[in-house]
C-alpha positions, 0 to 999 in steps of 0.5 A: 054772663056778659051780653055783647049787644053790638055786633057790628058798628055800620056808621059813626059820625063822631060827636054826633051819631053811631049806627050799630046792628045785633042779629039775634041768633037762636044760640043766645042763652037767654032765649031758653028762659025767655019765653021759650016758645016764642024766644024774644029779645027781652026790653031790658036787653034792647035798651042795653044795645042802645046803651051800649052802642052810645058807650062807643060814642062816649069813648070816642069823644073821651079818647078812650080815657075811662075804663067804664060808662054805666047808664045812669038815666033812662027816659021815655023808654018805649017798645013797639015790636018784637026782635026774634032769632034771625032778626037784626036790631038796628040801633041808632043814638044821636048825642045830645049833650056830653058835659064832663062825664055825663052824655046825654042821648036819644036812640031809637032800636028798628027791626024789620023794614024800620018798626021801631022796637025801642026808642028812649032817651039815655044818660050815661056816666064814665069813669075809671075803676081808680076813681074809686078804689085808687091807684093800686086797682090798676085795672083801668089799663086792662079794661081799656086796652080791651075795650079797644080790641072789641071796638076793632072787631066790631068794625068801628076803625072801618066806620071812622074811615067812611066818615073821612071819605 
């Protein structure tokens, strides 16, 4: 199963900050066994928007050049409240430091009127699959060329346009 936890980015300030939001919906498979009769995001999966929504970041800033970034540190990870269907997780990561392919953020995910459901500090790590496996995987092409159709789906041209106005 892969969880898509950005479903529209609203801001990018390339370099420094992305804002992106996920509205959970009462469909989300995982809801059924988290808790079923209180479905909550699970904490893993807030963090993973944060995670997720600072990945765009790093391909913005690599030029979309590594098919894959992990999290490889996770930091002061706190949880304040709970996001519930029909509830929007606004996520929003400022980056700290990117050297070679180790980035550094801090992000904060908000539900509500602002309350703080997660906040942390993230370090993600990209490369390509043939990093590892060699030339002959050739799945790199593929991933990336994917990855950027989702990022046009999820808003993220029309978010750089803001920026240049």
């Amino acid at each position: 199963m892969k969880f898509y936890l950005i479903d529209r980015i609203e801001r990018i300030e390339p370099g420094k900050r992305i804002v992106g939001i996920k509205t959970l919906s009462l469909a989300e498979e995982y809801l059924a066994d988290h808790f079923p009769v209180f479905p909550v995001m699970p904490g893993v999966l807030m963090l993973e928007s944060l995670v997720q929504a600072a990945a765009w970041l790093v391909r913005l800033e690599q030029d979309f050049s590594k098919s894959m970034i992990v999290l490889s540190a996770a930091r002061n990870i706190r949880y304040g409240n709970f996001v519930t269907p029909g509830g929007i997780l606004r996520t929003e990561v400022e980056l700290l430091k990117i050297d070679g392919d180790i980035a550094k953020f801090k992000g904060v995910g908000t539900v509500g009127d602002g309350q703080t459901a997660v906040q942390g500090r993230l370090e993600l790590r990209s490369f390509n699959v043939a990093d590892f496996f060699g030339p002959a995987a050739a799945a790199d092409e593929r991933i990336i060329a994917q990855l950027k159709k989702q990022f046009k789906l999820i808003g993220g041209p029309e978010a750089l346009a803001q920026v240049s106005r």
